[in-house]
Phi, psi and omega in degrees: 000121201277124163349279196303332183270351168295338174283349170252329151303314191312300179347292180326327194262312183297318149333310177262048161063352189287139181282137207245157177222110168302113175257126184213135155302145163300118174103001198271335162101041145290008185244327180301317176270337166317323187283336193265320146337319169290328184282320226256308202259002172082357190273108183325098171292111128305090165260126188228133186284114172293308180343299211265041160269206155206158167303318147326315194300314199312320203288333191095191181256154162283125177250125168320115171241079205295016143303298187279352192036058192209177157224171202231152170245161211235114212281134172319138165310338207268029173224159198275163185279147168302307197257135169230124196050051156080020178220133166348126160311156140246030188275163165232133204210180143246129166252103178262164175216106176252167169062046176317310205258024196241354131342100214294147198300335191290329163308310190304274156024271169324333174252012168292323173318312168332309215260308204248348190230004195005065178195161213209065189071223194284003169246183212219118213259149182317151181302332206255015183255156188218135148280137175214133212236182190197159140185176183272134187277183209283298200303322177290349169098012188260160179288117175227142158282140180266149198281132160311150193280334200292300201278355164295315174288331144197090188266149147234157219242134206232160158231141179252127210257095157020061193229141165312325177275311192278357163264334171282321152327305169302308157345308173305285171318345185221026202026033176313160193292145189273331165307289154346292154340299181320302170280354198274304225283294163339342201184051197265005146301322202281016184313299191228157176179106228204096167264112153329322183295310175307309185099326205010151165268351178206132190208148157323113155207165165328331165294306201269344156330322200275326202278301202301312194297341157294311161320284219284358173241033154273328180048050181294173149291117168017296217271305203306319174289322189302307179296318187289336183270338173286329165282350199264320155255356172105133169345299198287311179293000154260314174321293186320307179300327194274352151251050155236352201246335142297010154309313195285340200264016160263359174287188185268193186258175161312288200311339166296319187284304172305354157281330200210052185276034184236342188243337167318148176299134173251136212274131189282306232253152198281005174267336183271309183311321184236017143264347191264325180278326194287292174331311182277337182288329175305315191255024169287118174236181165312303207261349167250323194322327162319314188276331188269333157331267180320315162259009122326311180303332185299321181280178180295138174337297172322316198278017167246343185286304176320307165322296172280328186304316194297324207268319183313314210278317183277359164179119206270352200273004157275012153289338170266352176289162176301284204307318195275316191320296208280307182301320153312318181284346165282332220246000193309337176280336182273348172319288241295000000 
């Protein structure tokens, strides 16, 4: 299931309390959407590591209670409080628990009451609160445990998939390098890319891209970028972006194509060509977009459906121009 439809389905679950469990590659970006699902819906986030637990913490500390002459337990600060200034929460949250199953069984354990009774000895996790779990599946090579069926059974279980379009919208939202873009569209296997048999010390994944973007807007020395981009994702997938990102710096500029958009050069090769759409969608307003428009028209169908979606997402009110207007009524059969 592709990021964006897990935001949009989960809302539906997390209303009704059911409790949800995320199956994931390591690095894919299950805790980003979770935090943005928390953001969408208004909601207070807990993200609590079982991993980094004991089977005690969840349960709390013990406390004396010499009135009752009994003791008690005193619930972690990291679970939202039963009570605020001595009156029922009324707050509203997710309590997450990631990385559930890489949590040693006696943890797991401690949480089942959580999970299925949505309580913990004497505590009672608040009405306006909902769970949601994460973890790495069996097959990726990470360390996990397999979930007891009783507490599996009840989840519901989403597995979460990879996709290129929906990372670069994020991307765009989170101001990755338009070369990077660029190149994801072009080559949007390597988005993730992971063989479990190999083991790697470094592999593509969202995660570690989000690391190389940190780098590549650095203007490190050759060597230096190279080796630093290569522990992060690995030899091949670093060779490949930086020789794509010396393709970009021989195309032409915006500001050339808006001068001259009928005579400029248009890029052969399909690497230059979706580094040549991502650049110009960045700088699409209402008032040039006609002209960039005109030297767009020049590519291949694809690279103009890839353009105009991009330059709409990056400023929506050129959905109202003559020119996108025209272009759509020509192009209405490659929409579809």
């Amino acid at each position: 299931m592709k990021p964006s439809s897990i935001r949009a389905a989960l809302p539906n679950l997390i209303r009704k309390q059911r409790p949800v469990f995320l199956w994931g590659a390591p690095g894919v970006g299950k805790s980003d959407v979770i935090a943005l699902i928390a953001k969408d819906m208004k909601l207070e986030l807990r993200d609590v590591r079982l991993s980094l637990l004991d089977p005690v913490d969840l349960k709390g500390f013990p406390v004396i209670n010499a009135a009752a002459n009994q003791m008690s337990w005193l619930p972690p600060d990291f679970l939202p409080a039963m009570k605020v200034k001595n009156k029922p929460n009324t707050s509203k949250g997710l309590l997450f628990l990631d990385e559930m199953n890489t949590a040693a069984p006696a943890v797991q354990a401690s949480g089942y009451q959580l999970v299925l009774n949505r309580r913990i000895g004497e505590y009672v996790l608040p009405d306006g609160w909902s769970v949601v779990a994460a973890g790495n599946r069996t097959s990726d090579r990470s360390v996990v445990h397999t979930m007891p069926a009783a507490l599996a059974n009840r989840f519901v279980h989403l597995d979460f998939d990879v996709n290129a379009s929906d990372w670069d919208i994020w991307a765009k939202d989170n101001g990755m390098h338009l070369d990077l873009r660029a190149f994801m569209r072009f080559r949007s296997n390597l988005l993730h890319s992971f063989d479990p048999k190999e083991n790697p010390r470094a592999f593509p994944s969202p995660r570690s891209w989000a690391f190389v973007n940190d780098i590549y807007k650095n203007n490190m020395a050759a060597d230096d970028e190279f080796e630093l981009i290569k522990g992060t994702v690995g030899e091949g997938a670093a060779t490949e972006f930086l020789a794509f990102t010396r393709i970009v710096k021989d195309l032409p500029t915006v500001d050339q194509v808006l001068l001259d958009p009928k005579h400029t050069k248009v890029p052969t090769e399909p690497s230059a060509q979706y580094a040549m759409v991502t650049a110009l969608e960045a700088k699409s307003t209402p008032n040039n977009f006609p002209r960039i428009m005109e030297y767009i028209g020049r590519f291949a169908m694809e690279f103009q459906v890839v353009y105009v979606r991009g330059a709409v997402r990056h400023n929506i009110e050129i959905s109202g121009n003559k020119a996108y207007v025209d272009w759509g009524t020509k192009s209405e059969a490659y929409l579809a």
